[in-house]
N, CA and C atoms as a LAMMPS dump frame, in Angstrom:
ITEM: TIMESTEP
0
ITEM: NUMBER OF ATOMS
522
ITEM: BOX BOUNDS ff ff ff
-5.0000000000000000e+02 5.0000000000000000e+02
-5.0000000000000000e+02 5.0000000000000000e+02
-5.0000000000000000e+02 5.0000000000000000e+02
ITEM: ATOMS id mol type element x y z
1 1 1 N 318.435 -2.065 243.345
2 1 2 C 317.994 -2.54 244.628
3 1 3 C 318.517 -1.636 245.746
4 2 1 N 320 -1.227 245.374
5 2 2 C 320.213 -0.134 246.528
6 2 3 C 319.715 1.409 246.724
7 3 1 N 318.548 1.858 246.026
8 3 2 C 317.558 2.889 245.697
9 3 3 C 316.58 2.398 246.068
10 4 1 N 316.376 1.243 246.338
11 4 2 C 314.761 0.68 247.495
12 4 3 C 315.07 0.527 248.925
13 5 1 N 316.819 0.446 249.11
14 5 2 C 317.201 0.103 250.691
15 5 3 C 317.075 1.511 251.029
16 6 1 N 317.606 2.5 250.121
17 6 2 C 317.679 3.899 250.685
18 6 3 C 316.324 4.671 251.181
19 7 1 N 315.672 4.659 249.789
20 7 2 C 314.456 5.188 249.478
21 7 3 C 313.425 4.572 251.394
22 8 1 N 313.57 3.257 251.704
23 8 2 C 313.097 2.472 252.348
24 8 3 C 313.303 3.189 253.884
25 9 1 N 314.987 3.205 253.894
26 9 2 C 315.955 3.619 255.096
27 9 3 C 315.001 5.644 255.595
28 10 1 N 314.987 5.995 254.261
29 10 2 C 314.668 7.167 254.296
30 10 3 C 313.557 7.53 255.152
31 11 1 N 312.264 6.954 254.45
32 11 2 C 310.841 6.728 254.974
33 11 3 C 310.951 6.249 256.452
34 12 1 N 311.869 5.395 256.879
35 12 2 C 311.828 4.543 258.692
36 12 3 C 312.515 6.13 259.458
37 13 1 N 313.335 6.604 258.649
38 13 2 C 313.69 7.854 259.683
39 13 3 C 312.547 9.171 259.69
40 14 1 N 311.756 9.496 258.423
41 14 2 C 311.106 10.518 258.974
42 14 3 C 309.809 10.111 259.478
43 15 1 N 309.502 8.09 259.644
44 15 2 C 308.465 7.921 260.122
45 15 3 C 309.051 8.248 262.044
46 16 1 N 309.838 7.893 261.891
47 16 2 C 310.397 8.118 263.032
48 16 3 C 310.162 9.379 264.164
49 17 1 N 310.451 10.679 262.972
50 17 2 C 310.914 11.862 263.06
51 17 3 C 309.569 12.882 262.855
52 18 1 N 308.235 11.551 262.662
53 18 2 C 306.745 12.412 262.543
54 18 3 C 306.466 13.243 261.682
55 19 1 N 307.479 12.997 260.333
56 19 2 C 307.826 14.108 259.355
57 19 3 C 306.625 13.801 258.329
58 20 1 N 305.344 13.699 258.784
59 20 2 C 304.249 13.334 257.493
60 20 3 C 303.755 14.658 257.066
61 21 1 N 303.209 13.952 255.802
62 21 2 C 302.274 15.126 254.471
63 21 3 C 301.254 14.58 255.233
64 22 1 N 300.884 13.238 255.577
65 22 2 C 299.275 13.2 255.657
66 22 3 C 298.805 12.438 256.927
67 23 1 N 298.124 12.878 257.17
68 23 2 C 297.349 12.767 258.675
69 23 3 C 295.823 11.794 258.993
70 24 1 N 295.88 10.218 259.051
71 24 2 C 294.747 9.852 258.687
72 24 3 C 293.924 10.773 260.564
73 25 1 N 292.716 10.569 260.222
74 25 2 C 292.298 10.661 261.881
75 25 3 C 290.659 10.231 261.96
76 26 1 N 289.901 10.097 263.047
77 26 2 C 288.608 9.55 263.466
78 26 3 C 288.22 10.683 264.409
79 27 1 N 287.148 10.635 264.083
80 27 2 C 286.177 11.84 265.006
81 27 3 C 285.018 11.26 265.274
82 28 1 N 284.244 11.797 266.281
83 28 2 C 283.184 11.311 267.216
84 28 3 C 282.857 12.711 267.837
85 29 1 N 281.155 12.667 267.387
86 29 2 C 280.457 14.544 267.215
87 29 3 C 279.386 14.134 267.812
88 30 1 N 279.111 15.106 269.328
89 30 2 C 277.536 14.996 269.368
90 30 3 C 276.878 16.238 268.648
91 31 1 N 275.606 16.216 267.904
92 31 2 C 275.228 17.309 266.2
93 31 3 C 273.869 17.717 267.487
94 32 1 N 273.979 18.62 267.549
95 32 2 C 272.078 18.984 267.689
96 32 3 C 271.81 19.626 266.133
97 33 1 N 270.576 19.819 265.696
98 33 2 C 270.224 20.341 264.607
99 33 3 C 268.64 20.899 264.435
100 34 1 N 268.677 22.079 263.912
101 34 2 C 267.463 22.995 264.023
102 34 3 C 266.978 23.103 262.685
103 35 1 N 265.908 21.943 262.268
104 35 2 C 265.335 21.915 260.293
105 35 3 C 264.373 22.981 260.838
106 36 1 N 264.554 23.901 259.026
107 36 2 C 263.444 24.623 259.314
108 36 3 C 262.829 24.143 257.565
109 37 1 N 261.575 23.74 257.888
110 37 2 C 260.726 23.128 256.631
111 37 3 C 260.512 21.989 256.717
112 38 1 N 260.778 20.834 258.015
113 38 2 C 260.796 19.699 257.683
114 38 3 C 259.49 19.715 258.886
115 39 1 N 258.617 20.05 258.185
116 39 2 C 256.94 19.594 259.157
117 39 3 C 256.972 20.086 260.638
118 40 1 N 256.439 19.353 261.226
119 40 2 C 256.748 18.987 262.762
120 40 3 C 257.884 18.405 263.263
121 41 1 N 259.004 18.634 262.726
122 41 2 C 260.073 18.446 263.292
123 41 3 C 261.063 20.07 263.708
124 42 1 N 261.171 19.934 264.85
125 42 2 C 262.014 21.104 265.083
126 42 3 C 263.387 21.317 265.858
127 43 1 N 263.855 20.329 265.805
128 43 2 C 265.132 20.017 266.681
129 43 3 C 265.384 18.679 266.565
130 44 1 N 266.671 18.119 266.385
131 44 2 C 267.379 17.174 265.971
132 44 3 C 268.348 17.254 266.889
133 45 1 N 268.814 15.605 267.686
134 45 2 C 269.97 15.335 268.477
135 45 3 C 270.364 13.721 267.878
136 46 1 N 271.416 13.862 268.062
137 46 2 C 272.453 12.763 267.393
138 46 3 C 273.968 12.551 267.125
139 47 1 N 274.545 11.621 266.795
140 47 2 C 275.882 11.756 266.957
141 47 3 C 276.364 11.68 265.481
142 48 1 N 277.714 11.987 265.542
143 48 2 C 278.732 11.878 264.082
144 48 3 C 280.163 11.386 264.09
145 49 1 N 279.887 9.962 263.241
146 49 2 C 281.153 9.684 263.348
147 49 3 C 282.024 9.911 261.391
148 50 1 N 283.068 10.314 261.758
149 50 2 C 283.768 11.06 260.845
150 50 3 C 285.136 10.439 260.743
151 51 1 N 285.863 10.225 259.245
152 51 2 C 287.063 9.439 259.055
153 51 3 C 287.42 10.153 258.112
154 52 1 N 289.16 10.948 258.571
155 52 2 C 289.682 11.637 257.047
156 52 3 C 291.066 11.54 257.166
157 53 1 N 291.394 12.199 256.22
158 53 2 C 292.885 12.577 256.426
159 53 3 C 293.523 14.12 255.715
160 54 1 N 293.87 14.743 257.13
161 54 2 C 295.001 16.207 256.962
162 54 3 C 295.705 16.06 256.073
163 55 1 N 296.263 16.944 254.454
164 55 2 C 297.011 17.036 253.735
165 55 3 C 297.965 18.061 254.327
166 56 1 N 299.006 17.916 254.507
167 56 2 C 299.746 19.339 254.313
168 56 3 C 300.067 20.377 255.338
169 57 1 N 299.451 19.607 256.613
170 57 2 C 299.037 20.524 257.674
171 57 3 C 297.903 21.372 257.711
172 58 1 N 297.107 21.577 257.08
173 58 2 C 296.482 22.327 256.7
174 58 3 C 295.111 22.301 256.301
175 59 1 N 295.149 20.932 255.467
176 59 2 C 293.808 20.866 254.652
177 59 3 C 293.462 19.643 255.047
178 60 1 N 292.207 19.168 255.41
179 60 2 C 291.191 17.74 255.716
180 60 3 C 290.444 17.194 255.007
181 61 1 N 290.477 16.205 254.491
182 61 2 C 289.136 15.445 253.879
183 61 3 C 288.56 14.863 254.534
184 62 1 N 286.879 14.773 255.149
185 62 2 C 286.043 14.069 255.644
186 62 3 C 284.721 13.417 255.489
187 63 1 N 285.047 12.093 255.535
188 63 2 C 283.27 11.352 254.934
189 63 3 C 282.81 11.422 256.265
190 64 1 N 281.635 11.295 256.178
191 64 2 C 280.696 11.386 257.799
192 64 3 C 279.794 10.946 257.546
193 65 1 N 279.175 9.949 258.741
194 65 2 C 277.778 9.532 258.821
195 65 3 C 277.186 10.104 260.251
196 66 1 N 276.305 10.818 259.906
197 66 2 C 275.204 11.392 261.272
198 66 3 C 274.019 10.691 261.078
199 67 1 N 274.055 10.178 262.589
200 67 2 C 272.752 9.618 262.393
201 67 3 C 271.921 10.159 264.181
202 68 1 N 270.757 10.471 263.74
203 68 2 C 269.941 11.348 264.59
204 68 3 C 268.996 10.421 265.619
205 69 1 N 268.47 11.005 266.79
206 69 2 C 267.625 10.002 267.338
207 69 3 C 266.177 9.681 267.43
208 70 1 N 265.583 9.23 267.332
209 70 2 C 264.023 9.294 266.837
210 70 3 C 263.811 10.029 267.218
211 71 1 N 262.434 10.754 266.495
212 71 2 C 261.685 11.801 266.71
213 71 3 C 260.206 11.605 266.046
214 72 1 N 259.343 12.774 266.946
215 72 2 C 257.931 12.502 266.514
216 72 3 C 258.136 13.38 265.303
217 73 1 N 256.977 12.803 263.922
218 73 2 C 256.96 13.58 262.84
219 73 3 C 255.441 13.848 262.652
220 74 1 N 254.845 13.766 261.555
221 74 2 C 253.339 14.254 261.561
222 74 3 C 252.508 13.314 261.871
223 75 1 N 251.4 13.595 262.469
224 75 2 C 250.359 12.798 263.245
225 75 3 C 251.114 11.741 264.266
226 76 1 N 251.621 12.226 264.954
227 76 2 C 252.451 11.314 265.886
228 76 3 C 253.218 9.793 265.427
229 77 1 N 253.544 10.202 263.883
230 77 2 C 254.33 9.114 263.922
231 77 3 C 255.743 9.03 264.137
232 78 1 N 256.709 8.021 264.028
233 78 2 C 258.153 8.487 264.689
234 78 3 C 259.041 8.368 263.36
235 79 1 N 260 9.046 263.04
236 79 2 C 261.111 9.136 262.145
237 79 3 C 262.35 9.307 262.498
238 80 1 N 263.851 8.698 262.279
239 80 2 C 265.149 8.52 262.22
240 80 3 C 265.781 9.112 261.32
241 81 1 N 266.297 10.329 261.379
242 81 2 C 266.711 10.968 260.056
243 81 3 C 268.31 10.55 260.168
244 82 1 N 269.044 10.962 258.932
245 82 2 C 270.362 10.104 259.42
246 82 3 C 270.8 10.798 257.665
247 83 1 N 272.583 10.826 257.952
248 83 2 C 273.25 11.954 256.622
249 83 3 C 274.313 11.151 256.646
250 84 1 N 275.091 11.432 255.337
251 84 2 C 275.996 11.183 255.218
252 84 3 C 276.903 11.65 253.708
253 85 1 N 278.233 12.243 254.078
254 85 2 C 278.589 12.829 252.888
255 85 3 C 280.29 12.989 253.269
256 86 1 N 280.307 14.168 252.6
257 86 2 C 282.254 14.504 252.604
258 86 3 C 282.358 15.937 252.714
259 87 1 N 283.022 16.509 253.515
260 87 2 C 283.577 17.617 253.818
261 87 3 C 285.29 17.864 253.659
262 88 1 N 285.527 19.358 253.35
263 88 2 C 286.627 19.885 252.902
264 88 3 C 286.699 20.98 254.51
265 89 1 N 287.767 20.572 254.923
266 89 2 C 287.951 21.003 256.134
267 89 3 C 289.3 22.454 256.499
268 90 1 N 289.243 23.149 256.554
269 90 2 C 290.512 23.913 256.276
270 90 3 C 290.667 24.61 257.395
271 91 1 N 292.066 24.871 257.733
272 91 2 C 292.522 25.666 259.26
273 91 3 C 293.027 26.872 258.489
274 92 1 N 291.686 27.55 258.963
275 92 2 C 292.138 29.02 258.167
276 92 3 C 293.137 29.818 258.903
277 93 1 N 293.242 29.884 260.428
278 93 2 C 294.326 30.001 261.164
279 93 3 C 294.477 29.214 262.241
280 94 1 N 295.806 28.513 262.063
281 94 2 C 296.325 27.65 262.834
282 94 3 C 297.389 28.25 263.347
283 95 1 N 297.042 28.577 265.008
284 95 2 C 298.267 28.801 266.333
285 95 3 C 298.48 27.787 266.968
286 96 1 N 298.543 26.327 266.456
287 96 2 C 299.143 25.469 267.247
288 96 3 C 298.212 24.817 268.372
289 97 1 N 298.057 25.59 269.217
290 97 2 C 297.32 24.7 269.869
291 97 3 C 295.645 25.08 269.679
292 98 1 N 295.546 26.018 268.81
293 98 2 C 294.285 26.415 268.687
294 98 3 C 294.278 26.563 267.259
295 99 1 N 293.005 25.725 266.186
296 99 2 C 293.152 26.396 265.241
297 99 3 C 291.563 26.76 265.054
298 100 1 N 291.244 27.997 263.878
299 100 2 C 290.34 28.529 263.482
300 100 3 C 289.933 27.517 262.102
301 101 1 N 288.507 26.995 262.014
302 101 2 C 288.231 26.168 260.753
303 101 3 C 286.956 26.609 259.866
304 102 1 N 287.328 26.342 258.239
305 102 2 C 286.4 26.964 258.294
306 102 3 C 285.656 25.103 257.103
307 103 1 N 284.917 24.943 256.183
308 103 2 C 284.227 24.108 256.078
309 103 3 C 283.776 24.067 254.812
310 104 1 N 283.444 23.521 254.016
311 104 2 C 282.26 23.203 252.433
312 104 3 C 282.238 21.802 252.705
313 105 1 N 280.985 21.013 252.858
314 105 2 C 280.804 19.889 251.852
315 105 3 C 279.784 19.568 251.703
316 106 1 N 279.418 18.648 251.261
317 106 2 C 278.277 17.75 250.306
318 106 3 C 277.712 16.528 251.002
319 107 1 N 276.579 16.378 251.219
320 107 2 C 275.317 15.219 251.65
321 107 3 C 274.421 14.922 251.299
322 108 1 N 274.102 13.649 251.546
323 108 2 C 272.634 13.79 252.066
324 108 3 C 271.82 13.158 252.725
325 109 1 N 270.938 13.966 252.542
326 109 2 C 270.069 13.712 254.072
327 109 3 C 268.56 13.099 254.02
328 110 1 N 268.226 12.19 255.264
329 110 2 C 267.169 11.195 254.679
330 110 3 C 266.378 11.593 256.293
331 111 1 N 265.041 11.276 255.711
332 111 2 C 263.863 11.404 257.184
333 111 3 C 263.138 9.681 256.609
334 112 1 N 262.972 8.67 257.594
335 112 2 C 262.867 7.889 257.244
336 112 3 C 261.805 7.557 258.309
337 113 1 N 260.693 6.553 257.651
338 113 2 C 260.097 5.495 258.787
339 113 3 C 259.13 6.076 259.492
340 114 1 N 258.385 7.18 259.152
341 114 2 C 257.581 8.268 259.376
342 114 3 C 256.799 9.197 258.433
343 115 1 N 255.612 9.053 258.884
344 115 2 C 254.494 10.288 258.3
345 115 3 C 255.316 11.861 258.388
346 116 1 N 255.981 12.079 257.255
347 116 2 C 256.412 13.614 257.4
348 116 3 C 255.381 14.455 256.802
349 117 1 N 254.401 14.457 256.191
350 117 2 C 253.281 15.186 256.024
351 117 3 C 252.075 14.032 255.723
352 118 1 N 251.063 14.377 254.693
353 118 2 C 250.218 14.041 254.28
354 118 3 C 250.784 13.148 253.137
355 119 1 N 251.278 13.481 252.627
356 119 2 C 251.852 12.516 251.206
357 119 3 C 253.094 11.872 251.758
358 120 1 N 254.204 12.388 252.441
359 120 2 C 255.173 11.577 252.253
360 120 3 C 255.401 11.109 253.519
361 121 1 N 256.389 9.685 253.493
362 121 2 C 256.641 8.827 254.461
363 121 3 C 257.882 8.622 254.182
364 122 1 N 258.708 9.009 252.988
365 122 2 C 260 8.631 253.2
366 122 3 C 260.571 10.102 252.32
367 123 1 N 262.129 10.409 252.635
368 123 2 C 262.747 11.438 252.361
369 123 3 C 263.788 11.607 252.124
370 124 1 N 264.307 11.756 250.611
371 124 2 C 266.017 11.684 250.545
372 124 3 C 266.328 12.852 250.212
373 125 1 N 267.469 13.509 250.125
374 125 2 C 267.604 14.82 249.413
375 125 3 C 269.243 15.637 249.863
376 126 1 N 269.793 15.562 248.925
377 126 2 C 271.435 16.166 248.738
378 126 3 C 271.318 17.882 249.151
379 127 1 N 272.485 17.893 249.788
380 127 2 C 272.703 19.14 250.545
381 127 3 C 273.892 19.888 249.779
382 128 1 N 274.418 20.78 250.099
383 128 2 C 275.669 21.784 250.705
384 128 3 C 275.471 21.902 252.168
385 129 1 N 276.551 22.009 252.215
386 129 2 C 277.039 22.387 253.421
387 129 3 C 278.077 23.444 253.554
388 130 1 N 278.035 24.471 254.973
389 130 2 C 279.289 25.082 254.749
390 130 3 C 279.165 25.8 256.623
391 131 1 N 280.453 25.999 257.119
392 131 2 C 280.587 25.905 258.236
393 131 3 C 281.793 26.786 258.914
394 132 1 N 281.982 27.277 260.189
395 132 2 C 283.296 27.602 260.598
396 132 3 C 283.346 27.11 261.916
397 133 1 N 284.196 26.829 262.705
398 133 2 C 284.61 26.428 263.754
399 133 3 C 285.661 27.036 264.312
400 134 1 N 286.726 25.885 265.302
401 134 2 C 287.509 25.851 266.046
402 134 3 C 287.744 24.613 266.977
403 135 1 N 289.25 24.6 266.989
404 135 2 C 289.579 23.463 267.858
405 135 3 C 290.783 23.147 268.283
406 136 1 N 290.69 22.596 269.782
407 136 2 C 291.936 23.1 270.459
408 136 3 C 292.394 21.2 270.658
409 137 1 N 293.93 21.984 270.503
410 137 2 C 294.458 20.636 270.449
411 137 3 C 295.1 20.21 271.882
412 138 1 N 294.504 19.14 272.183
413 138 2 C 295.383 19.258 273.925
414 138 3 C 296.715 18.544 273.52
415 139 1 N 296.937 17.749 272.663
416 139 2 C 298.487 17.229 272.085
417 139 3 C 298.732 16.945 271.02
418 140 1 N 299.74 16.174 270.843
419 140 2 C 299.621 16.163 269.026
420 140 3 C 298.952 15.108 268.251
421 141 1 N 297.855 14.332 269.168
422 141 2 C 297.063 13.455 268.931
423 141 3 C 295.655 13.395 269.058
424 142 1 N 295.355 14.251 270.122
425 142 2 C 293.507 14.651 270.335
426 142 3 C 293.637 16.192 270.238
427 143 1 N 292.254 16.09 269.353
428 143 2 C 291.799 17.817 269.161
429 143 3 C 290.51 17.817 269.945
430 144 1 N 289.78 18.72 270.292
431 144 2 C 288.453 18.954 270.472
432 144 3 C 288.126 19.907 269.804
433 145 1 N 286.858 19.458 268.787
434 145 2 C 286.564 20.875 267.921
435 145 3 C 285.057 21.091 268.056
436 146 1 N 284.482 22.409 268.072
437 146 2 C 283.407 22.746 267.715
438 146 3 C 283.461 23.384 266.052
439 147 1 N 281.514 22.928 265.9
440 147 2 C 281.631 23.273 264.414
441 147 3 C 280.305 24.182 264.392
442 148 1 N 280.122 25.047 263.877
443 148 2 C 278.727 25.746 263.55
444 148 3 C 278.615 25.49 261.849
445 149 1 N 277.342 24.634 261.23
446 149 2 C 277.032 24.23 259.953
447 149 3 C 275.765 24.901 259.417
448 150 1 N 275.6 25.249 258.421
449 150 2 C 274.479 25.66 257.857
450 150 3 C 274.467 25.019 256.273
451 151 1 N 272.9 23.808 255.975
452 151 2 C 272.541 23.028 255.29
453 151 3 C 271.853 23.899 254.142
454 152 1 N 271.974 23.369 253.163
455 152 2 C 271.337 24.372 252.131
456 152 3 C 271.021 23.347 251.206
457 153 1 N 269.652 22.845 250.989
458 153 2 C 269.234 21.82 250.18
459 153 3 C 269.593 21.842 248.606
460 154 1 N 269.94 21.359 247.455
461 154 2 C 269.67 21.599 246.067
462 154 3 C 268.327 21.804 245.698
463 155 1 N 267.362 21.07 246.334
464 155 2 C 266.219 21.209 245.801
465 155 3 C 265.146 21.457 246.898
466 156 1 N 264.248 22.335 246.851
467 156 2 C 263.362 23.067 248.305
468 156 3 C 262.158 22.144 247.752
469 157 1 N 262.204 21.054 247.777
470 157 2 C 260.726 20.157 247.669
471 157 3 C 259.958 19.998 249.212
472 158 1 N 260.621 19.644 250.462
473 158 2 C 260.296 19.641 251.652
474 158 3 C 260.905 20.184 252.266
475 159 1 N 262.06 20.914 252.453
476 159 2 C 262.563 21.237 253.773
477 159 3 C 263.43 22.533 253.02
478 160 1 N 263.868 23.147 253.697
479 160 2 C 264.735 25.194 253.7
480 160 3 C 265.867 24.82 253.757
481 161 1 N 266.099 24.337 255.291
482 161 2 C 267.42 24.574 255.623
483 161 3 C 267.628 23.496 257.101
484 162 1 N 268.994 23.364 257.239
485 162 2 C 268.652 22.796 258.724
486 162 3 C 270.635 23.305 259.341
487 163 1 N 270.285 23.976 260.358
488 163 2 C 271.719 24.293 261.147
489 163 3 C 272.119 23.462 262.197
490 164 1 N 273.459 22.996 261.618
491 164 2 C 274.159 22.412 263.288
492 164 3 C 275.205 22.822 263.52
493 165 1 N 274.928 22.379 265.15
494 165 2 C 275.794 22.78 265.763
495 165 3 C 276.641 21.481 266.499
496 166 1 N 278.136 20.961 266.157
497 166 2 C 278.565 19.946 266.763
498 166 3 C 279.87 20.074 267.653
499 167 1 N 279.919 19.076 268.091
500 167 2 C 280.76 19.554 269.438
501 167 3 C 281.377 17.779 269.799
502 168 1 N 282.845 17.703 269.285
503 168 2 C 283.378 16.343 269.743
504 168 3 C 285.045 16.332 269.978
505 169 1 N 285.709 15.147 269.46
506 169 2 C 286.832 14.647 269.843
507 169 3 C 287.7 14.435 268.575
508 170 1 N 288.543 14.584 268.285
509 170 2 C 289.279 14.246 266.922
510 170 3 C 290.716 12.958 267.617
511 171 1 N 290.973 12.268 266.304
512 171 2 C 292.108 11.897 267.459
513 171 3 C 292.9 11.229 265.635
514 172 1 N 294.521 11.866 266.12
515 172 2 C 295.233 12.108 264.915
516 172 3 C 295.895 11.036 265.019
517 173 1 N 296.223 10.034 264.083
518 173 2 C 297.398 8.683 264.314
519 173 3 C 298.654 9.509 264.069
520 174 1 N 298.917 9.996 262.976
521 174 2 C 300.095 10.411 262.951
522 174 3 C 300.383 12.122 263.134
């Protein structure tokens, strides 16, 4: 029992002392996005909200849901496209108050509720992803990062590719 008071005692001082391995945090992204192959769609605006956690100083895990704002698709009907997946986030150089990022992960991505051509009206389809950025930290609790992304489908049934570009708020608990 006196190896759980310690062990216990230990953890209250370096919670204290901000001494963490891991970093949960929440992000909030406004995404524009430029599909190229997806019909009459040619520009995408929408937001991203994002939940991970920093290993190590260094390394991020992030699930994300983007969801986009209507848009006209073929023959003037309207569609809501909207993603969601996990990203591997890495500060390829980190100066502290600025770090350099670079990006891989995995989605996917749906055009929904809309004539996207002649045959189809609905659209699912898994991505890659991969990206570099930057983002400046104004303290040791909010970052602001930009991200430049480029989408790369598994399978070219409807759509090439689609690039974003996002631009938000990070905010670190610990």
């Amino acid at each position: 029992m006196k190896k759980f008071y310690l062990a216990f005692a230990a953890s209250m001082i370096s919670l204290n002392a901000h001494a963490f391995i891991l970093s949960p945090h929440v992000g909030l992204d406004y995404v524009s996005a430029t599909p190229n192959g997806y019909g009459d769609i040619d520009s995408l605006n929408g937001g991203v909200v994002s939940v991970g956690v920093k290993a190590l100083g260094f390394l991020s895990v992030e699930g994300f849901y983007q969801q986009y704002a209507s848009t006209d698709a073929f023959g003037g009907s309207k569609t809501k496209p909207a993603a969601y997946g996990i990203d591997l986030v890495s500060d390829t150089l980190n100066l502290g108050v600025v770090e350099l990022l670079t990006t891989v992960g995995y989605g996917k991505y749906t055009l929904d509720g809309g004539n996207l051509d002649k045959k189809m009206d609905k659209f699912e389809g898994t991505a890659y992803r991969a990206g570099i950025g930057a983002q400046f930290n104004l303290n040791d609790n909010i970052g602001i990062r930009a991200m430049y992304r480029y989408v790369f489908p598994e399978d070219d049934t409807f759509k090439k590719n689609v690039q974003e570009l996002t631009v938000g708020i990070r905010y670190y608990f610990f």
